[in-house]
C-alpha positions in Angstrom: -5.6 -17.6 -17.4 -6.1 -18.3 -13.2 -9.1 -16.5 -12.2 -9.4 -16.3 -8.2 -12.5 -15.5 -6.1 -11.4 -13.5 -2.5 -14.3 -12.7 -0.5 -13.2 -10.5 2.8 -16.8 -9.2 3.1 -17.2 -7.5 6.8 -13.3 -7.2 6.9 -11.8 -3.8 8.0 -8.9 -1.7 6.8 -6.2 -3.1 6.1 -7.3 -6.5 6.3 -8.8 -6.9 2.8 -5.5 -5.8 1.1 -3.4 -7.6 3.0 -5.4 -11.2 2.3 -5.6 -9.7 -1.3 -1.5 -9.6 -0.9 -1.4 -13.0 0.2 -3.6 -14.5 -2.6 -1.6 -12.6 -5.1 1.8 -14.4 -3.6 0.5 -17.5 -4.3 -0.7 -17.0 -8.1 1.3 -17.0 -11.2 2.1 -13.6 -13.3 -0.8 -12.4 -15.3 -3.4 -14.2 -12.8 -6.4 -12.1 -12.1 -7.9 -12.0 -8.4 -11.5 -10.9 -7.9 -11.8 -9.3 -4.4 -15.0 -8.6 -3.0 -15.3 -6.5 0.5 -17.7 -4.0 1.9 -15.5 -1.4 3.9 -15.0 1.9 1.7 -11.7 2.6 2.6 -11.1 -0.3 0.3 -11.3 1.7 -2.5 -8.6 3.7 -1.9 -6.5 1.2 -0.5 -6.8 -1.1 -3.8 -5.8 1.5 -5.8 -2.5 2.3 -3.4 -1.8 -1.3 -3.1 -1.7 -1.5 -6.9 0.5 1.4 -7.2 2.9 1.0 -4.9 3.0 -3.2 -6.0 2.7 -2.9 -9.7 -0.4 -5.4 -10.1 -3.3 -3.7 -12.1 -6.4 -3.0 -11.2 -8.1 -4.4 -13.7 -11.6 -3.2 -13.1 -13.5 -1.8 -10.0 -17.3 -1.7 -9.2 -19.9 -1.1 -6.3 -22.9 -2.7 -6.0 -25.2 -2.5 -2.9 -22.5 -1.8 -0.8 -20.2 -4.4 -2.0 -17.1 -3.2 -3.7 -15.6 -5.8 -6.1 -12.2 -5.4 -7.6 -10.0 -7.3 -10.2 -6.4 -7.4 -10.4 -4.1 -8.8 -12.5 -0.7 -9.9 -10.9 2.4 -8.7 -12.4 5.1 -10.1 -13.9 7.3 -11.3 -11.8 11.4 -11.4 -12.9 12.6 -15.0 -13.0 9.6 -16.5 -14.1 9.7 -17.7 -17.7 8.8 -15.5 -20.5 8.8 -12.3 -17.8 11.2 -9.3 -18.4 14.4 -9.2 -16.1 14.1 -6.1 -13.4 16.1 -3.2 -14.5 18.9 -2.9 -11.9 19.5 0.4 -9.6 22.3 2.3 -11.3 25.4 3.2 -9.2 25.2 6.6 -7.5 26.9 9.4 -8.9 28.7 12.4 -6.9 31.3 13.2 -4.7 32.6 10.5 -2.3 32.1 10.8 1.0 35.5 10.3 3.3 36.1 10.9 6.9 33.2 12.7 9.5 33.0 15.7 7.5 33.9 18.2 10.3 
């Protein structure tokens, strides 16, 4: 397993997720990234990042002001051995036709 070291120590919001983003592009699926940084809205934006993205965090710690997170990258569809995406089923209801007036 790829293990990565990202240190954006004395980085503000939202430049530690977004370097964290870019790392993560360049990693394959079920690499972990450790992140270190030392602004506190961190915290919070790890754990929307990881939400809204579907990486995991992994772990999260603070020691003497520096925050350290892991993540694991998701699976990514197309990649060998990783599940297909579902796809978006159709919408449902009555058509629209015309301006409606």
């Amino acid at each position: 397993m790829t293990e990565t070291l990202l240190d954006v120590q004395g980085l503000s919001c939202p430049l530690p997720v977004l370097k964290a983003n870019k790392a993560l592009r360049g990693l394959p699926s079920g690499a972990r990234l450790t992140v270190l940084a030392t602004d506190a809205a961190s915290v919070a934006d790890f754990q929307a990042f990881c939400r809204e993205t579907g990486h995991a965090l992994v772990s999260f710690s603070e020691a003497a002001g520096v925050y350290r997170f892991t993540l694991r990258k998701r699976d990514e569809a197309g990649e060998k051995g990783a599940p297909p995406k579902p796809a978006v089923p159709p919408r449902t209801g009555p058509a629209r036709t015309g301006s409606g007036r």
